[in-house]
N, C-alpha and C positions, 0 to 999 in steps of 0.2 A: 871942355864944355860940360861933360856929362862927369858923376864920379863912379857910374856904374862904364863897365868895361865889353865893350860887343868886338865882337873877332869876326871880321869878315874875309872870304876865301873869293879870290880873283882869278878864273881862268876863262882863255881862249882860243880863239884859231885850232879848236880841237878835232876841228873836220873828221869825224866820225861816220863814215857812210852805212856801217853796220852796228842794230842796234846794240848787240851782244857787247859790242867791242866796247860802246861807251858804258853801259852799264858796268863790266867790269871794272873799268878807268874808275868810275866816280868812285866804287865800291871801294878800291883801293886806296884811292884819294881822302876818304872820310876816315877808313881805319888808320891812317897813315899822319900826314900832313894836317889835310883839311878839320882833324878828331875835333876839334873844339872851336870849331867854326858856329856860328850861329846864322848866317847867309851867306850866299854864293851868288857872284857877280858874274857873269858869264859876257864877254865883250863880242862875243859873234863868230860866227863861221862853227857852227854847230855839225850842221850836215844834216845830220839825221832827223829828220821834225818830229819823233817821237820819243825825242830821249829826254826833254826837258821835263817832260809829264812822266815821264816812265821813273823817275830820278826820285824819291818819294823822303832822302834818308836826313835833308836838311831843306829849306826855302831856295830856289836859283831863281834870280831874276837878272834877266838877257834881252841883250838887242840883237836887232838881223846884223849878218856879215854878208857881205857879197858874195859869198856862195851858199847861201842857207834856202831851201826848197822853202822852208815855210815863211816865207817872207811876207805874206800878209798877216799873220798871226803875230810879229813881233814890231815893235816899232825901230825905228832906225836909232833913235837915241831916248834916253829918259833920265829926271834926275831923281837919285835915290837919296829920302831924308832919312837919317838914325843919329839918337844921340847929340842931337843940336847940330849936325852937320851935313853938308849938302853935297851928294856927290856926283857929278856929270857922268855918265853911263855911253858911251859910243863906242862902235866899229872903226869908222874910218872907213877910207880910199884912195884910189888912184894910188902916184908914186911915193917912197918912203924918205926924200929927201926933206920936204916942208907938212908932210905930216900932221907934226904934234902942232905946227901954225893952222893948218884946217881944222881941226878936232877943235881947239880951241877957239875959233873964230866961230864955230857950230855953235855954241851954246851961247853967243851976242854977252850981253852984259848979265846975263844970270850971275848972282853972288853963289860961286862953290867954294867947299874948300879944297877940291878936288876933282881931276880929270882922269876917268879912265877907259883908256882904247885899246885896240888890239891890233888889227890888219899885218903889220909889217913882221910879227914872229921873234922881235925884238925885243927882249925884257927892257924894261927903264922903271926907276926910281927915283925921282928928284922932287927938288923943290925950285919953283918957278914963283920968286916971289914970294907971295902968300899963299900959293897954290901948289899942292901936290899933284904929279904927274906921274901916273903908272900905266905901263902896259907889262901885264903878265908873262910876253912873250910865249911861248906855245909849249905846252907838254909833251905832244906828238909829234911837231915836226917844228925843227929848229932853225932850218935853214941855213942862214948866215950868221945867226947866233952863237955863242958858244956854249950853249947846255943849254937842256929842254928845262921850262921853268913853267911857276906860277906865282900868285904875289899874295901876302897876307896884309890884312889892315888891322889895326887897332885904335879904334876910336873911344876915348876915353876923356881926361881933361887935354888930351892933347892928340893929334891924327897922326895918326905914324904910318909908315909901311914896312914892307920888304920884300923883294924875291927871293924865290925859294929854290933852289940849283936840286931839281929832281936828280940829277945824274950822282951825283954827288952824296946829296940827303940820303936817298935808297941805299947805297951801299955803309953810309955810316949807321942806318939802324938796323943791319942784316947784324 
């Protein structure tokens, strides 16, 4: 759409109870991965409600997760334009089996060219159609994942993504 090029940085489910711990994260995360990101998506479960304001090193814009204290200060989903394109911004809930059908039935007939949610701790990458589908999967805590991740976008003449395999990436730039 665009011939200029925006790098946006996808993370979630970072549930951070201590502010110290997330400010390290991001810190690492900017010098790291996130270096040349120009916005930061954040899909919910923050924890901490002073870290999004405390966070100063790029723009994050975040929805509440089902465990985030500051749940009146954020909205439960929003859509983000950059670039000529349009990207659904949600959490998610309940169980992880029909999921990515909720998240998507959330935003009714809104034209995106992309869906991105969090909740389940589950990285995904795909294309749905015309529609790109990500969830960052979690940094912190993986669960039933196989590597703590986060996702990067590139929106340009064309929307791309990818996950990012922190376990993996960390030990290849040591």
């Amino acid at each position: 759409m665009s011939n200029e090029l925006i790098r946006i940085g996808v993370v979630g489910d970072t549930h951070f109870e201590r502010l110290d711990d997330g400010l390290d994260f991001f810190s690492g995360l900017f010098a790291g991965v996130f270096a040349d990101v120009d916005l930061v998506l954040h899909t919910g479960d923050i924890v901490h409600p002073d870290l999004l304001t405390a966070v100063t090193a790029r723009p994050i814009l975040a929805v509440r997760g089902n465990c985030d204290a500051a749940a009146d200060t954020l909205p439960s989903q929003r859509i983000v334009e950059r670039a000529g394109y349009r990207l659904g911004l949600i959490h998610g809930w309940g169980g992880t089996a029909d999921l990515e059908h909720r998240v998507l039935n959330a935003f009714g007939h809104e034209p995106l060219s992309a869906v991105i949610y969090g909740h389940s701790h589950f990285p995904v990458c795909r294309r749905e159609r015309n529609l790109l589908l990500v969830n960052p999967g979690s940094p912190t805590d993986r669960r039933q994942a196989p590597f703590h991740s986060v996702a990067l976008l590139s929106l340009g003449r064309r929307l791309s993504g990818q996950i990012v395999n922190l376990d993996t990436w960390s030990r290849n730039k040591n």
